[in-house]
PATILO-177139 format. One record per residue (C-alpha): residue in three letters; x, z, y. Coordinates in steps of 0.05 Angstrom, whole numbers, padded with zeros to 5 digits, always signed. Each point is the difference from the previous one (the first is absolute). Example, Ala and Ser with C-alpha at 12.3 -4.5 7.8 and 13.67 -1.06 7.14 Angstrom:
BEGIN
Ala+00246+00156-00090 Ser+00027-00013+00069 
***
This chain:
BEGIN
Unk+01089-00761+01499 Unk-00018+00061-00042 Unk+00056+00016-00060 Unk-00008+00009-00067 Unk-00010+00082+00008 Unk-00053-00004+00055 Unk-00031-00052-00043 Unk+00004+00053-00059 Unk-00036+00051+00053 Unk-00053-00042+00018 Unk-00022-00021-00066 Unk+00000+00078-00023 Unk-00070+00035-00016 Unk+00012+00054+00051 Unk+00010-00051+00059 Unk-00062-00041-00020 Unk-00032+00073-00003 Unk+00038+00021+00069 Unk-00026-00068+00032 Unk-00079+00005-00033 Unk-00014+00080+00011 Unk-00023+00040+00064 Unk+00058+00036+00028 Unk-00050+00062-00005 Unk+00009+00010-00068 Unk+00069+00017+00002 Unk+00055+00000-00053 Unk-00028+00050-00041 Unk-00061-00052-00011 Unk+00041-00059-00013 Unk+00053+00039-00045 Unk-00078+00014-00043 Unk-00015-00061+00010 Unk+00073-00043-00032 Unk-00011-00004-00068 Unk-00068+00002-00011 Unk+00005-00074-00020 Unk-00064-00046+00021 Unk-00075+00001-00033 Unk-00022-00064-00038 Unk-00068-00001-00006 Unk-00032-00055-00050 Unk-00051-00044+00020 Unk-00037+00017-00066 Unk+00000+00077+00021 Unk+00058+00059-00010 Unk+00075+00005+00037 Unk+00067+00014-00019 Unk+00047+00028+00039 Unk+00068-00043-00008 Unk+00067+00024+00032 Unk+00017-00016+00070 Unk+00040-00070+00012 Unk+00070-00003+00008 Unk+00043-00058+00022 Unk+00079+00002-00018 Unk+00063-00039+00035 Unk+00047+00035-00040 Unk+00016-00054-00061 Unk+00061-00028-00018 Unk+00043-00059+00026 Unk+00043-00013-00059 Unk+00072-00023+00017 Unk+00025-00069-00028 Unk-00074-00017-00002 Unk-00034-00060+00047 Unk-00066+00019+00022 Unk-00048-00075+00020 Unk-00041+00031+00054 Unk-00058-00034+00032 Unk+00003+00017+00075 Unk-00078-00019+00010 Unk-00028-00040+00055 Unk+00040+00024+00056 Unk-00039+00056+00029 Unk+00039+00063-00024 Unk-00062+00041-00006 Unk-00012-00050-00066 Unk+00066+00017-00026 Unk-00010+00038-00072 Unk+00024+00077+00000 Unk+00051-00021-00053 Unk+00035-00051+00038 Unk-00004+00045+00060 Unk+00039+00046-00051 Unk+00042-00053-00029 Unk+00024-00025+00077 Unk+00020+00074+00016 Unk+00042+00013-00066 Unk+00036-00071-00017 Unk+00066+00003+00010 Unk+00001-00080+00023 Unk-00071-00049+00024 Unk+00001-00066-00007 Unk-00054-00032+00037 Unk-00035-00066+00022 Unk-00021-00024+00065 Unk-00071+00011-00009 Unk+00012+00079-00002 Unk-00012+00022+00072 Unk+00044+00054+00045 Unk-00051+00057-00014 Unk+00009-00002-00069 Unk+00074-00003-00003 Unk+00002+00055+00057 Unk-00012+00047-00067 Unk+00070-00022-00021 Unk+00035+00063+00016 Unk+00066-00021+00052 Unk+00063-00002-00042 Unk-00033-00036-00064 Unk+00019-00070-00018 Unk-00043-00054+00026 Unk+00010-00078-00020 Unk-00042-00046+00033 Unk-00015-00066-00041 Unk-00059-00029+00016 Unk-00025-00071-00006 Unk-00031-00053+00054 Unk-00025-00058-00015 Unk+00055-00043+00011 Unk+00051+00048+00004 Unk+00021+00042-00058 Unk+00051+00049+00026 Unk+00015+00021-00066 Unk-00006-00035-00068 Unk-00049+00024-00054 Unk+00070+00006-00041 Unk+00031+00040+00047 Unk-00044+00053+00014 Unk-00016+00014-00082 Unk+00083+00008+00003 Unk-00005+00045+00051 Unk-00057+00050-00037 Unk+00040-00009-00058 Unk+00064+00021+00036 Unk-00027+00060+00047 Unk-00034+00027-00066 Unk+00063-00005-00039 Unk+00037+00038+00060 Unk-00046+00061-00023 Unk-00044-00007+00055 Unk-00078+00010-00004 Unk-00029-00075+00035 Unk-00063-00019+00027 Unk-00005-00075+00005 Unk-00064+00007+00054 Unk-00043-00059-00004 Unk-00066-00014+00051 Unk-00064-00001-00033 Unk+00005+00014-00074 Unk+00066-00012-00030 Unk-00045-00043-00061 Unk-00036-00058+00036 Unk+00048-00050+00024 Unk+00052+00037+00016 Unk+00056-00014-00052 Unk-00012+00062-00040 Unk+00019-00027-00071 Unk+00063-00037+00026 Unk+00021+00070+00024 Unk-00020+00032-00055 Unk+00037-00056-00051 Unk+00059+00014+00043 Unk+00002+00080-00014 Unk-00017-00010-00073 Unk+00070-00046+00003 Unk+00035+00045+00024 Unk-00022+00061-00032 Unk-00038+00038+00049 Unk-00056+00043+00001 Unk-00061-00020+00045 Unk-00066+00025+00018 Unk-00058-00032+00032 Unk-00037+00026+00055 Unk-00065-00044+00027 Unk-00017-00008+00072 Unk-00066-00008+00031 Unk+00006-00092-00002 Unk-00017-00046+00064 Unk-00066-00026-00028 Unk-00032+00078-00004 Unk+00023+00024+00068 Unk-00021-00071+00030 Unk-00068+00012-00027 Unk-00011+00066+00017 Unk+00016-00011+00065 Unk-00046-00054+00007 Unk-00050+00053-00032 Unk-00013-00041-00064 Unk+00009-00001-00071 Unk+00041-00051-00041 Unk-00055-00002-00058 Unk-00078+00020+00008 Unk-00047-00013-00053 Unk-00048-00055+00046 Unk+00066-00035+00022 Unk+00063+00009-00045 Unk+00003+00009-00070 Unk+00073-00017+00000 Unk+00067+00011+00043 Unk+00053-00039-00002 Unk+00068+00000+00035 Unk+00040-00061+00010 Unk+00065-00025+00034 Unk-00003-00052+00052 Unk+00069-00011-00031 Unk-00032-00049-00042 Unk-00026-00046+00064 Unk+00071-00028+00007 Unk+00011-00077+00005 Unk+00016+00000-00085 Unk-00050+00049-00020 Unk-00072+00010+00002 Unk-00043+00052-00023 Unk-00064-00012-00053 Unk-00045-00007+00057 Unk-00066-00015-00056 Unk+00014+00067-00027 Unk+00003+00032+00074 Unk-00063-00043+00033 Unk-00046+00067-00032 Unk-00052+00033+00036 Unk-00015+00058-00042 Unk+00077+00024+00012 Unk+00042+00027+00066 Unk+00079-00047+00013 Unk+00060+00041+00031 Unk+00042-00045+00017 Unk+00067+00032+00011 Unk+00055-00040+00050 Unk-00048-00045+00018 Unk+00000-00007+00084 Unk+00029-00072+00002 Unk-00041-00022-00061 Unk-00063+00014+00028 Unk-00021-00072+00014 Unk+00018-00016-00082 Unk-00030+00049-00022 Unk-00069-00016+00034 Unk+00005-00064-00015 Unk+00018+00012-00075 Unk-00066+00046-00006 Unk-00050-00042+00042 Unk+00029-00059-00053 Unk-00010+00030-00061 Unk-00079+00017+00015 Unk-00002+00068+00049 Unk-00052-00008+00056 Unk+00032-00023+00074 Unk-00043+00062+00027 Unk+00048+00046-00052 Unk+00012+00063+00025 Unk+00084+00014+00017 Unk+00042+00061+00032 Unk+00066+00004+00031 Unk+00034+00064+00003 Unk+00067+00011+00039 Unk+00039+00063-00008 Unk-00050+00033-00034 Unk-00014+00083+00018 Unk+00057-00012+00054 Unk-00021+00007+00077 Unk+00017-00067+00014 Unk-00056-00027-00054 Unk-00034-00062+00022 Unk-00048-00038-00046 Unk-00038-00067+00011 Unk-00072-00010-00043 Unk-00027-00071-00014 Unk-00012-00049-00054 Unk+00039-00046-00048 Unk-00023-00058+00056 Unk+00020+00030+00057 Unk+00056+00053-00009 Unk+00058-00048+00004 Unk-00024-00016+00078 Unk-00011+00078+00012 Unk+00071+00015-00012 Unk+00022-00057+00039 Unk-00032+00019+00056 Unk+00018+00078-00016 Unk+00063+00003-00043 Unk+00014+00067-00039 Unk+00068+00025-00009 Unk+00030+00016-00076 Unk-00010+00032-00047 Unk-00076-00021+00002 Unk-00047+00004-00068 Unk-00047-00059-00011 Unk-00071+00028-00032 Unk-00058-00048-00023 Unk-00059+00023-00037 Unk-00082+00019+00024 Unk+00033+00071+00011 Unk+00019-00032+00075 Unk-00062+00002+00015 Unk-00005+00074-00014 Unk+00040+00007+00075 Unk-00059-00023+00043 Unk-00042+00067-00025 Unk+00059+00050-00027 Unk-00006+00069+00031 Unk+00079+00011-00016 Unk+00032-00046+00048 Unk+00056+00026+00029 Unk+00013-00012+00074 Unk+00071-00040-00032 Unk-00058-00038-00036 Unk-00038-00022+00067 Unk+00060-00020+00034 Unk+00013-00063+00021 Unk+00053-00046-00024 Unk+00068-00003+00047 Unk+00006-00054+00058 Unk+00045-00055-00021 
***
């Protein structure tokens, strides 16, 4: 796991220069050569010379402050260079169970770490609870990153966090992570919207598939848009049935995603008819992302499938 300094290193012009240049033309070349800044040419005719790119990890993790960090997808190569920055400087993480072991490896070893994530079924810590606990590490003088998977913004409790701070006086700062939906898809080598297929994107809980609630399913039965549908594994079945109901074709194109950008992704491709019996037959662990929209189709003929996108679903 490479630290914040050899991070700093890697990212620095002279490396990139170290790592592109013949070794023949020495340091006296590449001293010429930093600095000299890159040469935009126009497509309309003329250049500029601009100054050469740097990238800093030097800002500042403010004590008494709560930083909401998206931890991404999983894969800790998606992680943003500021929460890379954030996880090597907070003083305390608080983090869910979606945020995987390479990611929190960048917790340096004698920084707090509270673990509070949720499962369906079993919360190991109330919502309540752990806005106390940001609200009381923060007031301790401490700087806090509450680490969430995916971005910190789509379903994952942000504003009850963030109502929780405000309450109790406390600074906080947001930090976005790269969400399920966008790793899912560009792993399966597809976009969320195209201009032939999806004019729209929408992102939805399955949350709303429970026994009391159901979701608008005439607003959602669209073919010019692409549905996320976020903690939706056991409501597959309802939520093919709800579409096919309200007027999408049976031949509908739908995705299943399961630990998306992770090694262990599996995925299963079918239609709104037919999927329920595919994962049957091949079950997919959680956290799995449900996608239906015409961009499915774009999987049969995408030149970026991964080789996570081509494997095959686990053996139940």
């Amino acid at each position: 796991m490479r630290s914040l300094s050899q991070l700093k290193t890697l990212l620095s012009p002279e490396a990139w220069l170290k790592a592109l240049l013949p070794k023949a033309l020495g340091q006296a070349a590449l001293s010429r050569l930093h600095g000299l800044g890159h040469i935009v040419r126009s497509p309309f005719g003329g250049s500029r010379t601009t100054p050469a790119p740097t990238v800093t990890l030097d800002g500042e993790c403010r004590a008494g402050c709560v930083y909401l960090v998206g931890a991404g997808s999983g894969d800790v190569e998606l992680l943003t260079l500021k929460a890379a920055r954030l996880l090597q400087q907070a003083d305390a993480v608080v983090y869910d169970r979606l945020v995987g072991d390479d990611v929190l490896a960048l917790i340096p070893a004698g920084h707090e770490r509270y673990y509070v994530g949720k499962e369906r079924g079993h919360h190991s810590v109330p919502q309540a609870e752990i806005g106390a606990l940001l609200v009381k590490l923060a007031q301790e003088g401490k700087s806090v990153v509450r680490l969430k998977g995916g971005d910190p913004g789509v379903f994952g409790r942000m504003g009850e966090e963030l109502a929780a701070l405000a309450e109790g006086g406390i600074q906080a700062e947001i930090v976005p992570g790269i969400t399920a939906a966008s790793a899912a898809a560009a792993d399966m080598g597809i976009p969320l919207t195209d201009r032939a297929h999806a004019q729209q994107l929408r992102f939805i809980t399955a949350q709303l598939c429970r026994k009391d609630g159901e979701p608008d399913w005439a607003t959602l039965a669209r073919q010019d848009e692409t549905l996320i549908f976020y903690m939706g594994l056991t409501k597959v079945e309802a939520i093919c049935a709800g579409l096919r109901r309200n007027g999408l074709p049976d031949d509908w194109p739908i995705m299943l995603v399961a630990n998306a950008s992770l090694p262990e992704q599996a995925s299963l491709v079918g239609t709104l008819a037919d999927m329920p019996a595919k994962l049957a037959a091949s079950p997919l662990p959680s956290p799995c992302l449900i996608v239906v929209g015409s961009v499915v189709r774009m999987t049969e003929t995408t030149p970026a499938a991964g080789d996570k996108a081509l494997a095959a679903p686990p053996t139940p």
